[in-house]
TORPA-4810 file (N, C-alpha, C, O; in nm, 3 decimals):
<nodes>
NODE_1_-1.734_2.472_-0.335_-1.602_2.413_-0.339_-1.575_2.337_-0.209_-1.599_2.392_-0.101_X
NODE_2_-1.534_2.231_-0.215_-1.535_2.104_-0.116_-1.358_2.165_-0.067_-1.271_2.183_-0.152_X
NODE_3_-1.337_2.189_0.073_-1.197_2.169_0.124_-1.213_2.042_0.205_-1.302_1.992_0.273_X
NODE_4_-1.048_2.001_0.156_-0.980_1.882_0.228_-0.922_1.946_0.381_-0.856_2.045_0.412_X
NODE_5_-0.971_1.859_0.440_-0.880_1.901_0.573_-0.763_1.810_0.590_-0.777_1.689_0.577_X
NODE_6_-0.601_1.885_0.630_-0.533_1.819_0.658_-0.491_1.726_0.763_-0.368_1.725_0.759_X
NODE_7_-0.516_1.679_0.818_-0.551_1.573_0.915_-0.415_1.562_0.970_-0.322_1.518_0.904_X
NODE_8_-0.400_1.620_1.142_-0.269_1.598_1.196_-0.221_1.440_1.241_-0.277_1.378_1.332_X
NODE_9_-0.123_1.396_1.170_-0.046_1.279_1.178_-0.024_1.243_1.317_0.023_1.333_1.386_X
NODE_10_-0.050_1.126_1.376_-0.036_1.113_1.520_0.101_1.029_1.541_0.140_0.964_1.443_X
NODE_11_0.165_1.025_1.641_0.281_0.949_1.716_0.243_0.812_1.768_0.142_0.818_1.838_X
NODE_12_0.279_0.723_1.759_0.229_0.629_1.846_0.337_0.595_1.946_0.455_0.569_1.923_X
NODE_13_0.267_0.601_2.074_0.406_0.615_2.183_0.347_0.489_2.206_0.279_0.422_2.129_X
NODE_14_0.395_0.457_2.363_0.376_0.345_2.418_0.253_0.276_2.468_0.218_0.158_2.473_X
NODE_15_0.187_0.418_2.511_-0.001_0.416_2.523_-0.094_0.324_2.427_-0.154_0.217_2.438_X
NODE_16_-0.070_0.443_2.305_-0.138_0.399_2.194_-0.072_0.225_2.162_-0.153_0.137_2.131_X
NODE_17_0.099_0.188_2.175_0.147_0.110_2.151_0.093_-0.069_2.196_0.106_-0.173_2.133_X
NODE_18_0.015_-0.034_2.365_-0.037_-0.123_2.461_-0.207_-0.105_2.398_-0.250_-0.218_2.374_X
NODE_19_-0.298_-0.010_2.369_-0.400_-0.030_2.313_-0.390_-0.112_2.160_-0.482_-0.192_2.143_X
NODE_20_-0.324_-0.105_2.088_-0.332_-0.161_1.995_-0.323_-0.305_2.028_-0.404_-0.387_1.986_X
NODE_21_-0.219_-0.335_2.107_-0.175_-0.478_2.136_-0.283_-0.578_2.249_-0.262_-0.697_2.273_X
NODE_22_-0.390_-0.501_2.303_-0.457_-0.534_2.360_-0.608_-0.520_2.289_-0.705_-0.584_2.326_X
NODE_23_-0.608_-0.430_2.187_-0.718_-0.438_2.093_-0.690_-0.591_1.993_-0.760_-0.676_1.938_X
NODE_24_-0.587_-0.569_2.005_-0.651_-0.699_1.885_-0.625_-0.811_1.940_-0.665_-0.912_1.882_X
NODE_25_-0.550_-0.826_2.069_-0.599_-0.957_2.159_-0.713_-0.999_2.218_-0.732_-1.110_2.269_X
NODE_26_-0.834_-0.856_2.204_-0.959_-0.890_2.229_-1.060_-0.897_2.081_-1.182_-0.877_2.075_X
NODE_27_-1.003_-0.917_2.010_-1.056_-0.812_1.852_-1.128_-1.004_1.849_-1.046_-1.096_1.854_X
NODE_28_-1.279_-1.034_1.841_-1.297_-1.138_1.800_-1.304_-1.152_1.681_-1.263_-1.261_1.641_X
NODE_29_-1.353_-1.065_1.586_-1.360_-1.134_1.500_-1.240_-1.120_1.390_-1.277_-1.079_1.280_X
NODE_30_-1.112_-1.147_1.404_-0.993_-1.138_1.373_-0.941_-1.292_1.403_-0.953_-1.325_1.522_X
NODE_31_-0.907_-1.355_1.348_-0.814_-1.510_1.309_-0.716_-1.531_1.403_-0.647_-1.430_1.423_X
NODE_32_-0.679_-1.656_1.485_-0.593_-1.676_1.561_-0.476_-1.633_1.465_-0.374_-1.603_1.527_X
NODE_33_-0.470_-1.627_1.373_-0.290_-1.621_1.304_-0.253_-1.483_1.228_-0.141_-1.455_1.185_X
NODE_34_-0.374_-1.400_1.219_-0.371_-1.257_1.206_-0.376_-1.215_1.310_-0.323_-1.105_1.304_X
NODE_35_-0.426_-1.245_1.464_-0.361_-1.168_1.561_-0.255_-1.226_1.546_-0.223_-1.166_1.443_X
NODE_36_-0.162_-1.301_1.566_-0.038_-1.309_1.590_0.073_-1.237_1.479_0.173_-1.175_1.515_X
NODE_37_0.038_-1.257_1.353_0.074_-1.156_1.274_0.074_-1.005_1.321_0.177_-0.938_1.328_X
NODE_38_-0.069_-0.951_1.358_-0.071_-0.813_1.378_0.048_-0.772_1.534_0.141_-0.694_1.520_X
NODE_39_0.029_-0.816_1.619_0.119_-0.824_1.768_0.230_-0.792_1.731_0.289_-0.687_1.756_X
NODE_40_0.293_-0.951_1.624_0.423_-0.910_1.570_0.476_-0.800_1.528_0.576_-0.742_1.570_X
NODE_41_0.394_-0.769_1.430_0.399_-0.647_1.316_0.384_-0.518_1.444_0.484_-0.456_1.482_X
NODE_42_0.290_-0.501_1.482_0.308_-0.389_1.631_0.392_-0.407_1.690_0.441_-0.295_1.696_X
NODE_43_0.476_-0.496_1.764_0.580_-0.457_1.847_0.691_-0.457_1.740_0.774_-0.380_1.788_X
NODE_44_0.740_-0.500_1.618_0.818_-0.489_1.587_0.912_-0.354_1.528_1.029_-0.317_1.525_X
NODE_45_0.719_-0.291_1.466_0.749_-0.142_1.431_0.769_-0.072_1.567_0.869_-0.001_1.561_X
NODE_46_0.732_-0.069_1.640_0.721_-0.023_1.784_0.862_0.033_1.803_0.907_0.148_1.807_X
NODE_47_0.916_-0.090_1.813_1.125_-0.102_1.825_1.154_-0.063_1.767_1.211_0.032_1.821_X
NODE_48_1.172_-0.052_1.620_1.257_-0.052_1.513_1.222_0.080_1.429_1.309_0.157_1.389_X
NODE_49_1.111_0.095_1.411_1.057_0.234_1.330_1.132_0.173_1.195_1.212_0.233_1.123_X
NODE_50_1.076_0.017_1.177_1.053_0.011_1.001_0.936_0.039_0.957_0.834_0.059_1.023_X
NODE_51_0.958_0.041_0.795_0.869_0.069_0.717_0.800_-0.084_0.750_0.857_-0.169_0.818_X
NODE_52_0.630_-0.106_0.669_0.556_-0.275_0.652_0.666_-0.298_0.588_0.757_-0.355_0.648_X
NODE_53_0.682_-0.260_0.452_0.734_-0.276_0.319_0.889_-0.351_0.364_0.940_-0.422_0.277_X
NODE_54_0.958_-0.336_0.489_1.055_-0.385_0.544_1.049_-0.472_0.641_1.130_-0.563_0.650_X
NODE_55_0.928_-0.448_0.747_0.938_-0.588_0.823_0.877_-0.669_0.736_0.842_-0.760_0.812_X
NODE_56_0.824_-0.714_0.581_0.754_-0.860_0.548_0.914_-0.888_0.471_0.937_-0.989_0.405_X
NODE_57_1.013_-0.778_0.496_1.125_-0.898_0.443_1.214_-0.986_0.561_1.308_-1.063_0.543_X
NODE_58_1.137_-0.937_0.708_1.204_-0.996_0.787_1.189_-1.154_0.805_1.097_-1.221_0.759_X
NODE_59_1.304_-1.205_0.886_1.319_-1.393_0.842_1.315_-1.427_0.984_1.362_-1.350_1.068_X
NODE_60_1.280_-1.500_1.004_1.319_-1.602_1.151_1.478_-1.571_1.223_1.519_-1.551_1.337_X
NODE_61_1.541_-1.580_1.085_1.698_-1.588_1.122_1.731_-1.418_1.158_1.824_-1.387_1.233_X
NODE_62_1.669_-1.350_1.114_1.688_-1.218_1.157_1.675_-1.187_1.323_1.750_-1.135_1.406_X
NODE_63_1.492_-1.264_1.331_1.467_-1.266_1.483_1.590_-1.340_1.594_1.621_-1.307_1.709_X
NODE_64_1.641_-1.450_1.507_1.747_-1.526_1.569_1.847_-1.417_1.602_1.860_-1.392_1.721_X
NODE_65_1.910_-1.358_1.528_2.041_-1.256_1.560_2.008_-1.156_1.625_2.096_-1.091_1.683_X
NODE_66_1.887_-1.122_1.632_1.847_-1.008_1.769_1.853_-1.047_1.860_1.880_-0.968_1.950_X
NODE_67_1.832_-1.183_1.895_1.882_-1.218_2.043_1.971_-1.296_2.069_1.986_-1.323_2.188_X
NODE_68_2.043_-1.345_1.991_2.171_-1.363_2.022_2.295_-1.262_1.962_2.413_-1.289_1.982_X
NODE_69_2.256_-1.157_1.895_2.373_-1.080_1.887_2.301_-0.925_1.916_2.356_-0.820_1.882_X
NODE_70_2.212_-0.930_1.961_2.175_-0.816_1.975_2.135_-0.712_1.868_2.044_-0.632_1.892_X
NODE_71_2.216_-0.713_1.722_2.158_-0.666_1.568_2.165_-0.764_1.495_2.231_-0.866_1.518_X
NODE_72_2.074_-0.733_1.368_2.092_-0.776_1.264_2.111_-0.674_1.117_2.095_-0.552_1.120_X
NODE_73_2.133_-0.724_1.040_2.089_-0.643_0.890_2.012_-0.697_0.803_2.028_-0.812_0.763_X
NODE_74_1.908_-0.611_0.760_1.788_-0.631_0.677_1.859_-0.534_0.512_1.908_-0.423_0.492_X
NODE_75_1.830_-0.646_0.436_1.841_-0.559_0.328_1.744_-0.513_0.254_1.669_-0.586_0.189_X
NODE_76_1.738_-0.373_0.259_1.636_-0.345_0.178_1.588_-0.293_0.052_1.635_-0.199_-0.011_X
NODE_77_1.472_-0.380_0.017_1.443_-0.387_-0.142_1.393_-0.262_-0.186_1.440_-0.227_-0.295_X
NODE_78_1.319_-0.190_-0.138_1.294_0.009_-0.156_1.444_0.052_-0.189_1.474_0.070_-0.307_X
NODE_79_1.533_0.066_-0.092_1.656_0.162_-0.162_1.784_0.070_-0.205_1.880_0.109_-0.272_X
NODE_80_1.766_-0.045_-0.159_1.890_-0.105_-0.220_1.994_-0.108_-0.128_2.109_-0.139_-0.159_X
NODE_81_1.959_-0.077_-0.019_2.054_-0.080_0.090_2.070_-0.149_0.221_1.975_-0.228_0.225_X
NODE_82_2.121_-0.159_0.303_2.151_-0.211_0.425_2.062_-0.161_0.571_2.070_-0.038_0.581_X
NODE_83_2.016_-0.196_0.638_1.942_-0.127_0.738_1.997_-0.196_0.869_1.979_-0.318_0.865_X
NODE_84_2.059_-0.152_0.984_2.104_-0.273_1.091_1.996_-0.236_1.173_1.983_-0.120_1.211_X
NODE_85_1.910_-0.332_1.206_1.865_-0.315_1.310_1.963_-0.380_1.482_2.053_-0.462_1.496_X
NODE_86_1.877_-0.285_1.590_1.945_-0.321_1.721_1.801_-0.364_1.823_1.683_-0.333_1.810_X
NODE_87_1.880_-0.458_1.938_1.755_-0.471_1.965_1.819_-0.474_2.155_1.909_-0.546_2.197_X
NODE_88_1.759_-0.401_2.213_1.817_-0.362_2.363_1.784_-0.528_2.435_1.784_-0.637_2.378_X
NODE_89_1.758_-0.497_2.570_1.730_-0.590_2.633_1.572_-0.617_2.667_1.512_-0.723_2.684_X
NODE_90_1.517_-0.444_2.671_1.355_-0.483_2.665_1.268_-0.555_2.509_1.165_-0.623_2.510_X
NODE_91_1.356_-0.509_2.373_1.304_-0.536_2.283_1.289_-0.677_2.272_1.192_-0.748_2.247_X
NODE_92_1.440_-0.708_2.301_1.480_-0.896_2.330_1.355_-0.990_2.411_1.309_-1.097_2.372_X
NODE_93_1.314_-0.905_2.542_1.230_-0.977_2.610_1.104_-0.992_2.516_1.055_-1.104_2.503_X
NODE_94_1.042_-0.864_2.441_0.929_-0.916_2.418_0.901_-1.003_2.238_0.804_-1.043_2.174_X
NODE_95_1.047_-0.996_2.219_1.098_-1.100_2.082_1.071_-1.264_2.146_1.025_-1.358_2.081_X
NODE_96_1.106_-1.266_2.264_1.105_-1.376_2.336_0.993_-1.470_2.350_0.979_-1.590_2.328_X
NODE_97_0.898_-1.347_2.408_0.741_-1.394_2.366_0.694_-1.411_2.222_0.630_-1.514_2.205_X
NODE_98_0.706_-1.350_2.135_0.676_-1.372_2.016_0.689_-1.492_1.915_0.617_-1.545_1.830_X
NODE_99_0.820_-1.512_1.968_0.874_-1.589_1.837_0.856_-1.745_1.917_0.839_-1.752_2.038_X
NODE_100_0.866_-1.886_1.813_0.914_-1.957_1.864_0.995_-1.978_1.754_0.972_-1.956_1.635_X
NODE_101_1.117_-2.034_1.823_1.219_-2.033_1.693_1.287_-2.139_1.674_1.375_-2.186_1.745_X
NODE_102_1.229_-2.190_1.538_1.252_-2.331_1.516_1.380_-2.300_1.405_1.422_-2.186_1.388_X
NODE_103_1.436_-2.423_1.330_1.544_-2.437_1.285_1.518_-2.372_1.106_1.623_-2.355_1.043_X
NODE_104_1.441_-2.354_1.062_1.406_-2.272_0.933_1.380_-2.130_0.989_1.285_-2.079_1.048_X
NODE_105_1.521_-2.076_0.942_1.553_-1.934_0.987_1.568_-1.855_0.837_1.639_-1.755_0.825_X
NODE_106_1.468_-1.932_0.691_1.444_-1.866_0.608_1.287_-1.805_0.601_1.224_-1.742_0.517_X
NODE_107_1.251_-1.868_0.760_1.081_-1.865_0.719_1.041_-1.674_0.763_1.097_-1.612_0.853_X
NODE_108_0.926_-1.612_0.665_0.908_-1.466_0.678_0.866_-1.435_0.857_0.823_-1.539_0.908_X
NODE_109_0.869_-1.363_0.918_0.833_-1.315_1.020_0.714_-1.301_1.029_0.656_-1.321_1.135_X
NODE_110_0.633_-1.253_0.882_0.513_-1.224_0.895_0.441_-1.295_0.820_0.439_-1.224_0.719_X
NODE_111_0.361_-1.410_0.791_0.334_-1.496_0.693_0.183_-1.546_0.683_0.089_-1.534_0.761_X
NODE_112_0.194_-1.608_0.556_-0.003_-1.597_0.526_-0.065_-1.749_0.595_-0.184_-1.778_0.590_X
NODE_113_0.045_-1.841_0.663_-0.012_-1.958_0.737_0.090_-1.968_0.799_0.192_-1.906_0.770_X
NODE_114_0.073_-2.087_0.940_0.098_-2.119_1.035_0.270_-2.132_1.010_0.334_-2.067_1.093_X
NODE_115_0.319_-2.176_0.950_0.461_-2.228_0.906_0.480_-2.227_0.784_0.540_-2.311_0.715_X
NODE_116_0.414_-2.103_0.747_0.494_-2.083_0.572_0.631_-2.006_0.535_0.683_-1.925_0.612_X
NODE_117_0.665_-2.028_0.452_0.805_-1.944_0.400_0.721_-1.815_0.294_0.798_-1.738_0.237_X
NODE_118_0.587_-1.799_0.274_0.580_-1.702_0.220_0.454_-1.630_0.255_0.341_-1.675_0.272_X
NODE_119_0.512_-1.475_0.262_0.448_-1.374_0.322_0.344_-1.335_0.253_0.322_-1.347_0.132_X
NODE_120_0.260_-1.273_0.363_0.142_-1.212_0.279_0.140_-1.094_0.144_0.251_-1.048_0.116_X
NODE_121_0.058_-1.060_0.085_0.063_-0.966_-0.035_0.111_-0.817_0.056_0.026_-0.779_0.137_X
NODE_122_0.235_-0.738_0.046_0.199_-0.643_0.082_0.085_-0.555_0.090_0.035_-0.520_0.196_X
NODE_123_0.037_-0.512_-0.050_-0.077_-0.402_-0.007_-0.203_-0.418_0.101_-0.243_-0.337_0.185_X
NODE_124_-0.248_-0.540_0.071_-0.340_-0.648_0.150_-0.262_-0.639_0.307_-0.348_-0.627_0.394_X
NODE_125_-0.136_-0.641_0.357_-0.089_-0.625_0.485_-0.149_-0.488_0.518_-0.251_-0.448_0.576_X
NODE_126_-0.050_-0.435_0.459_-0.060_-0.269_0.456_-0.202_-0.227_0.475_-0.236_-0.140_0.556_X
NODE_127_-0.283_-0.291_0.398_-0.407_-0.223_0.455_-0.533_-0.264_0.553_-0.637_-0.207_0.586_X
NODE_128_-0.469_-0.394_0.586_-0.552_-0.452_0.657_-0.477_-0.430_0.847_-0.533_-0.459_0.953_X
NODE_129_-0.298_-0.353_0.819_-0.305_-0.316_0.958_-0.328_-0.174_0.999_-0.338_-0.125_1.112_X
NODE_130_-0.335_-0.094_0.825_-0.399_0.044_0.892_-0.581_0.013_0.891_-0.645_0.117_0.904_X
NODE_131_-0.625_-0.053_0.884_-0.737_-0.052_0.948_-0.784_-0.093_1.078_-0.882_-0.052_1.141_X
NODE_132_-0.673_-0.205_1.115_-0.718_-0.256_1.242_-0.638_-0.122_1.346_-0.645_-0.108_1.468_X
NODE_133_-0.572_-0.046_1.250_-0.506_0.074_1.357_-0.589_0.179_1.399_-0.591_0.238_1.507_X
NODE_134_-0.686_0.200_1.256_-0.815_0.292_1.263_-0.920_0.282_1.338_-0.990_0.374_1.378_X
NODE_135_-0.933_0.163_1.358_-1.073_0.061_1.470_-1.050_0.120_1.578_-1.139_0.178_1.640_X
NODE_136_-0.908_0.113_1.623_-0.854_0.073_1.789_-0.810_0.220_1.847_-0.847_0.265_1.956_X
NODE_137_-0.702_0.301_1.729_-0.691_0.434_1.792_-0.783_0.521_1.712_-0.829_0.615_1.777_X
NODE_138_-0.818_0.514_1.599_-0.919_0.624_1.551_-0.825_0.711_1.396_-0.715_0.683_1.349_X
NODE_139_-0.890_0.782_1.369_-0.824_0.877_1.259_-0.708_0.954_1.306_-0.687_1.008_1.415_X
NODE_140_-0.619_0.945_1.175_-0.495_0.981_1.231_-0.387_0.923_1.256_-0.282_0.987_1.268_X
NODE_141_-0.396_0.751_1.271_-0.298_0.681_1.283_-0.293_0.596_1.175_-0.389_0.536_1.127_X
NODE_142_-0.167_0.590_1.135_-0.087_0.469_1.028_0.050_0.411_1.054_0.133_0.452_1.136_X
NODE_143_0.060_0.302_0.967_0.205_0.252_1.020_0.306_0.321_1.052_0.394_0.298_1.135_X
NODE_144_0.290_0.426_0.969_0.409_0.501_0.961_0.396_0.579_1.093_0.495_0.645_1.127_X
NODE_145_0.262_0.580_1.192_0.334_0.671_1.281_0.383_0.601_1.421_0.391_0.667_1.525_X
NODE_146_0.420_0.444_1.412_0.536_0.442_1.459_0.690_0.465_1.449_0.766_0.464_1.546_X
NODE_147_0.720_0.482_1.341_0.824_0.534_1.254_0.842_0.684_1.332_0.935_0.707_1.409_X
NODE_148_0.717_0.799_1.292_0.738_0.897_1.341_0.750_0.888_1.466_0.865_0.921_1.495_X
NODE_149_0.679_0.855_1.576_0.684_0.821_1.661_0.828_0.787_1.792_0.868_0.819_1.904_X
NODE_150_0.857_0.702_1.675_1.044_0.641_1.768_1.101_0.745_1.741_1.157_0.799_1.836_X
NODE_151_1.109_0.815_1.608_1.186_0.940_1.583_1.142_1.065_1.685_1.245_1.126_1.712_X
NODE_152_1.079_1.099_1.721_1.009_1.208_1.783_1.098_1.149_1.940_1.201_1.206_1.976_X
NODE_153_1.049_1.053_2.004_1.068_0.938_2.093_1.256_1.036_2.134_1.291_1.114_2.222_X
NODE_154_1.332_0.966_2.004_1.455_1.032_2.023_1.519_1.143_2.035_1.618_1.181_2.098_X
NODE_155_1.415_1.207_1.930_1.475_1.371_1.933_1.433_1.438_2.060_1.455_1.558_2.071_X
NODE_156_1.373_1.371_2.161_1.260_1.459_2.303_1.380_1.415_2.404_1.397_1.464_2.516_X
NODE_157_1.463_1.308_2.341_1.561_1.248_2.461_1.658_1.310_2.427_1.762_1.277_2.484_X
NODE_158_1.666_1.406_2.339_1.827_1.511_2.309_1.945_1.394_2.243_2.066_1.401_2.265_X
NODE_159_1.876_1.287_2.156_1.966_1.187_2.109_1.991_1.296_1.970_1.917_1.366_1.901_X
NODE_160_2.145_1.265_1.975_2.222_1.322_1.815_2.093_1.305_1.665_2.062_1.194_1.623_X
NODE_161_2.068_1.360_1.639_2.017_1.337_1.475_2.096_1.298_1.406_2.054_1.260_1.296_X
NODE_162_2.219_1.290_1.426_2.278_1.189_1.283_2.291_1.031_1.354_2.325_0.935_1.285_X
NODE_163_2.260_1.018_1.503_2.266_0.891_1.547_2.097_0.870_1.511_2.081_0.778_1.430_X
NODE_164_1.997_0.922_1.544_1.892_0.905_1.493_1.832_0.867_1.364_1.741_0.786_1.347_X
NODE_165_1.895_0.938_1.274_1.901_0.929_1.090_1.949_0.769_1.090_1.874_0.685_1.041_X
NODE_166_2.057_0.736_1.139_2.130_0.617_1.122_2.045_0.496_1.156_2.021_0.398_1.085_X
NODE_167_1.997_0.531_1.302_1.903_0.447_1.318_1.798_0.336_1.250_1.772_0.215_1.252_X
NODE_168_1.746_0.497_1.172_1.616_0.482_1.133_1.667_0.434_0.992_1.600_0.359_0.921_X
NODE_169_1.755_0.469_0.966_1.771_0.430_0.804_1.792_0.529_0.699_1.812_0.501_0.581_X
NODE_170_1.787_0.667_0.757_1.761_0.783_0.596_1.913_0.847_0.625_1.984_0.874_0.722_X
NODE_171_1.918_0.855_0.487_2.080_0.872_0.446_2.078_1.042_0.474_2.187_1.066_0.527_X
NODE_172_2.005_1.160_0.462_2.045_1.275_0.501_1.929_1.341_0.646_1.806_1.342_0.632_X
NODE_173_1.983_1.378_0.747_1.937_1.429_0.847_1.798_1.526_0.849_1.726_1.557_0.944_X
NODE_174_1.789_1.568_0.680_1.679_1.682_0.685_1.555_1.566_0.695_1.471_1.586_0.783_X
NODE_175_1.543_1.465_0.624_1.431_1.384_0.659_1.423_1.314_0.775_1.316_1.256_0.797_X
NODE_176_1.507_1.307_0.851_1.475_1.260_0.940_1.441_1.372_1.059_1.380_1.326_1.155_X
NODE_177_1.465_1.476_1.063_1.394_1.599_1.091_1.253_1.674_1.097_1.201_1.739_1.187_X
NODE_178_1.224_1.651_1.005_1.111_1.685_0.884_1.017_1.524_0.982_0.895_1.540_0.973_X
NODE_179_1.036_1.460_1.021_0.975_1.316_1.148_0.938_1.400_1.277_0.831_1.399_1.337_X
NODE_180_1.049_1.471_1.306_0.976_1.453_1.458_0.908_1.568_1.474_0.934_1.680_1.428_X
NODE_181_0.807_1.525_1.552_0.687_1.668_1.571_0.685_1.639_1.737_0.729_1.542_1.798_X
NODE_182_0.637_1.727_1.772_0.635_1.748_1.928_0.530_1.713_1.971_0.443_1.770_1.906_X
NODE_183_0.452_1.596_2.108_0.357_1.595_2.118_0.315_1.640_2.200_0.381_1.699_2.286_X
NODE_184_0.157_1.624_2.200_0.084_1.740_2.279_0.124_1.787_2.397_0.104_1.903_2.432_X
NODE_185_0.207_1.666_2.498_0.247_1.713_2.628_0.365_1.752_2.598_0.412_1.803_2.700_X
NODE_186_0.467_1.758_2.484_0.570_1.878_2.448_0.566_2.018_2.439_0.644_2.105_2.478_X
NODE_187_0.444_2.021_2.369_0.414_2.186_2.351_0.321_2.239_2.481_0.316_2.357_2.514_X
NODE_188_0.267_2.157_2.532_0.178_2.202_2.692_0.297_2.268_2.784_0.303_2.386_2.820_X
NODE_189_0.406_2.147_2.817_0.547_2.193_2.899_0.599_2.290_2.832_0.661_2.361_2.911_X
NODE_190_0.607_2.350_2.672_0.666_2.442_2.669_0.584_2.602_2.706_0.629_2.716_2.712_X
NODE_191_0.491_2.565_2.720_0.416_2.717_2.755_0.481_2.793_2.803_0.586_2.732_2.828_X
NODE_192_0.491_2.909_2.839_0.560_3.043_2.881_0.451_3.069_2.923_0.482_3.117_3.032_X
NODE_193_0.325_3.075_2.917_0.225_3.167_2.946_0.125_3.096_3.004_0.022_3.153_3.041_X
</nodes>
């Protein structure tokens, strides 16, 4: 009888956050416009702790209102609802680098050519950035664990969980709970012994 091992879900802090972003700025054999896609897509989850499935609905004009109003709202097609994103002053700076922002503020954030209005196939995203995530940090990491990640991020800073939940987007506190895990240098500092 074959056992599955459950494979502990990793965090991606800021470490892992700068290897990725420097793996695939050296990654040759990767496309000038899929690195720039992937960068995007990394710092954006980085900030925000969206789902893929939510940054390929992001627009130019979205990037526009993060830096000049500091949020925006993404609506999203999974629950049917509203998501505001916020974006501080460090997120702003490195939006700054990213984007250039021309006057079609319908065009996707994340897109399959140079100046298209339409985004790549999700699943095809989805799996082509948990692989370049697998290359660079190894087993164990997926999109989602920047998501976990920012959540964990907050709950270690003693931020409210219902300001956290809000954040992130989930309408009751137990899931957003059920996110944060402690990392390794959490449970090292908590030793007693």
């Amino acid at each position: 009888m074959k056992t599955t091992i459950k494979r502990i879900k990793e965090n991606i802090t800021e470490a892992e956050y700068k290897k990725l972003i420097y793996g695939v700025q050296g990654h040759d054999k990767l496309r000038d416009h899929t690195k720039v896609n992937l960068i995007r897509a990394f710092t954006l989850l980085y900030f925000t702790g969206l789902r893929l499935n939510e940054l390929q609905e992001l627009t130019v004009g979205h990037i526009k209102e993060l830096l000049e109003c500091g949020s925006t709202k993404l609506i999203l097609s999974k629950t049917k609802s509203e998501r505001k994103l916020y974006a501080g002053k460090e997120f702003q700076k490195y939006l700054k680098r990213l984007f250039e922002l021309g006057n079609d503020v319908d065009n996707k954030v994340i897109t399959k050519g140079v100046s298209s209005k339409e985004g790549l196939h999700p699943i095809c995203f989805i799996t082509q950035v948990n692989a370049v995530m697998k290359s660079i940090l190894g087993e164990g990491y997926t999109s989602h664990s920047f998501r976990q990640g920012l959540i964990t991020e907050m709950g270690s800073k003693g931020v409210n969980v219902k300001i956290i939940a809000q954040f992130i987007g989930h309408s009751d506190v137990k899931t957003t709970l059920r996110y944060i895990k402690p990392t390794d240098d959490d449970v090292r500092g908590a030793m007693v012994r």
